[in-house]
N, C-alpha and C positions, 0 to 999 in steps of 0.2 A: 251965815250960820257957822260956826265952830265946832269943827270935829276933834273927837278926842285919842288920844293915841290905841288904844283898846281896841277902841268901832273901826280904827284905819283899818288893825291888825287882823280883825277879827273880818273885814270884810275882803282882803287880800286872800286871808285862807281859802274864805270859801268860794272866791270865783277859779282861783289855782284848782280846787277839786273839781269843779263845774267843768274845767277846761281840760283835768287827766279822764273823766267820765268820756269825755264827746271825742277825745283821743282811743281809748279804748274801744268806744263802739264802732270806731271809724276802720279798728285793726280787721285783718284775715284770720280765722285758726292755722295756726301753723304746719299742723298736719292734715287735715283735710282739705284745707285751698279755699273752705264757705266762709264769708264774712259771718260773724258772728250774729250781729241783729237786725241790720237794715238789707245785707244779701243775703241772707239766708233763706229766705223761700224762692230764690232765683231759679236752682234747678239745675243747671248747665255744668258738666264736667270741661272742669280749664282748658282740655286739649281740643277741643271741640267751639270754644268760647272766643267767638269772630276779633272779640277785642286783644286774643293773645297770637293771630296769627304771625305781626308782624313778627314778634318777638322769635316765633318758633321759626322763620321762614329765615331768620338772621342767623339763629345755632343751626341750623339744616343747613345754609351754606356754608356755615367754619367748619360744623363738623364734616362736610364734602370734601371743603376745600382741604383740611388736615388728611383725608382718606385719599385723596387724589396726591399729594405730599407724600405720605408714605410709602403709598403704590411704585410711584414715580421716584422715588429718590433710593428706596430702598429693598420692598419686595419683588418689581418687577426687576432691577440690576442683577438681584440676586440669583433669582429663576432663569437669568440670561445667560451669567457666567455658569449655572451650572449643567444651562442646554448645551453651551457651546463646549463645556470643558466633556460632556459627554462625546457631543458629534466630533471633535478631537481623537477622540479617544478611539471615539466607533474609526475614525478615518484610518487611523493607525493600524487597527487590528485588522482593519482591508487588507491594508498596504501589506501587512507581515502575513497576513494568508495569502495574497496576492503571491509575495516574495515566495513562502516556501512553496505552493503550489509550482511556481515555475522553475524552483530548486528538485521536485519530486520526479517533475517530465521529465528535466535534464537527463536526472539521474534513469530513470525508465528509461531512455531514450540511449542513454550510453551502453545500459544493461542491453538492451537487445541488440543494438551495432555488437555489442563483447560476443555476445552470444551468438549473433549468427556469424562472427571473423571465427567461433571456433568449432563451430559446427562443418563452415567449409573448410577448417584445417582438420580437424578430425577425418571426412570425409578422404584429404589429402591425403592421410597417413593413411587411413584404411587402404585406398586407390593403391599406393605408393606399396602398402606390404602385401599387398593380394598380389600384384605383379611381382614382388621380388622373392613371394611364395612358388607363383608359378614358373615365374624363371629357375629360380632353384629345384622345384621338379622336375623342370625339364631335363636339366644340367644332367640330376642325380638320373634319372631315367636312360638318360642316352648314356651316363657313365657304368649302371648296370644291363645294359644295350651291349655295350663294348665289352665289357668286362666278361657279359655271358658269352658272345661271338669268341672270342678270343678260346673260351672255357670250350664251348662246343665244336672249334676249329681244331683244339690241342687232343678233345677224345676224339674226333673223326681222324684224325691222325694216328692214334694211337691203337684206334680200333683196325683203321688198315693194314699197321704194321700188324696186330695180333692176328687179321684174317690174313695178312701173306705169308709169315711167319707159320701158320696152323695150316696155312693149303701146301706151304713149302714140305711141314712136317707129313701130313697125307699124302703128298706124290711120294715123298721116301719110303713114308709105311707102305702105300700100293703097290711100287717095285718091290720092296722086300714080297709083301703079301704074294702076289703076280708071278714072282722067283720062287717061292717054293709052292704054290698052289703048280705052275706045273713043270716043276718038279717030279709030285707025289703023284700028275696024273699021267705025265706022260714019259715018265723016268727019263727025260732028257733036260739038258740046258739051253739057254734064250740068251741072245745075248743082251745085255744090257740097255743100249738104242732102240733095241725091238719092247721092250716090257718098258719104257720110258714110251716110246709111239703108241702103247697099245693105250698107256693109263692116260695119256694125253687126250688121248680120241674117246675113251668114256668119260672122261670131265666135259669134255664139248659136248658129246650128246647127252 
C-alpha cells in the first residue's frame, strides 16, 4: 500500500500530540505537590508520603552534617576564644586585686609600726620633759630654799644688832633714868657701878 506524503505528515502530528497529552498527565502541580489526574485523589501530604522518605532522610543528613560544620568549624571556636579571652581577663583582674590588696596591708601595716615608733617617742619626750620639769623644780625650789635661808639669816642678824643696839640704848636711858629718879628722891648721888648693878638686876628679874 502506498502512503502519501500528507497522510505521513498528518499522522506524525497527531501521535506527537497523543504523546505531549500522556506527558502532561504524567506531570505534578507545581505548587501544590498533587499530580494533576491520575494522583490526585491520593490524598497523602509529600512529607508524610513513605515514598519521599529516603529523599528527606538524605537533606536531613546534609543539612546536620553542614550544622555540625558550622558549629564545629566556626561558632563553637568562637564562643571558645571569647570564654577564654573572658577568663583571661577575669584572671588578671584577680591578680591586680590580689596585688593591690597586698599593697594596701603593707601599707596598713607600715602605718601602725609609724604609728606606735611614735607613740612610744611621744611618750619618751613626755617622760623625758616631766623629769626635766621636775628637776628644774626642784633646782628652782632649793634655789629659792637658799636664797630665803640666806634672806632670813641676814634679818636675824640684823634684828639682834637692832635688839642689842635698843637694849644697849635702855640700860643708858635706865642709868640716866636711875640717876636722877634718885636724885630728886633722896637728894643725894649713886655712883655710877651701883645704878649700872641695880638696872642690871631688874633686867634679870
Amino acid at each position: 500500500m502506498f502512503v502519501t506524503a500528507a497522510y505521513a505528515q498528518q499522522s506524525t502530528t497527531t501521535e506527537g500530540a497523543e504523546a505531549h497529552d500522556a506527558a502532561a498527565a504524567g506531570e505534578v502541580h507545581t505548587e501544590t505537590g498533587v499530580a494533576h489526574e491520575g494522583e490526585a485523589g491520593s490524598g497523602v501530604f509529600p512529607p508524610f508520603d513513605s515514598t519521599h522518605f529516603a529523599s528527606q532522610l538524605l537533606w536531613l543528613a546534609i543539612t546536620f552534617g553542614l550544622f555540625y560544620l558550622l558549629m564545629s568549624k566556626v561558632i563553637i571556636p568562637r564562643i571558645g576564644g571569647i570564654l577564654e579571652t573572658r577568663h583571661d581577663r577575669i584572671a588578671q583582674d584577680l591578680d591586680e586585686a590580689s596585688r593591690l590588696k597586698g599593697e594596701a596591708d603593707a601599707a596598713i601595716a607600715s602605718y601602725e609600726q609609724d604609728l606606735a615608733t611614735a607613740k612610744a617617742k611621744g611618750h619618751q619626750i613626755a617622760d623625758g620633759a616631766r623629769e626635766a620639769a621636775k628637776s628644774k623644780a626642784v633646782a628652782d625650789r632649793n634655789a629659792v630654799e637658799a636664797d630665803l635661808s640666806k634672806k632670813i639669816a641676814a634679818a636675824e642678824d640684823r634684828i639682834a644688832d637692832i635688839k642689842a643696839k635698843a637694849l644697849a640704848d635702855v640700860g643708858a636711858i635706865a642709868e640716866e633714868t636711875a640717876t636722877a629718879v634718885v636724885k630728886q628722891l633722896i637728894g643725894g648721888t649713886v655712883t655710877k657701878a651701883e645704878i649700872v648693878a641695880a638696872v642690871k638686876a631688874s633686867a634679870v628679874n
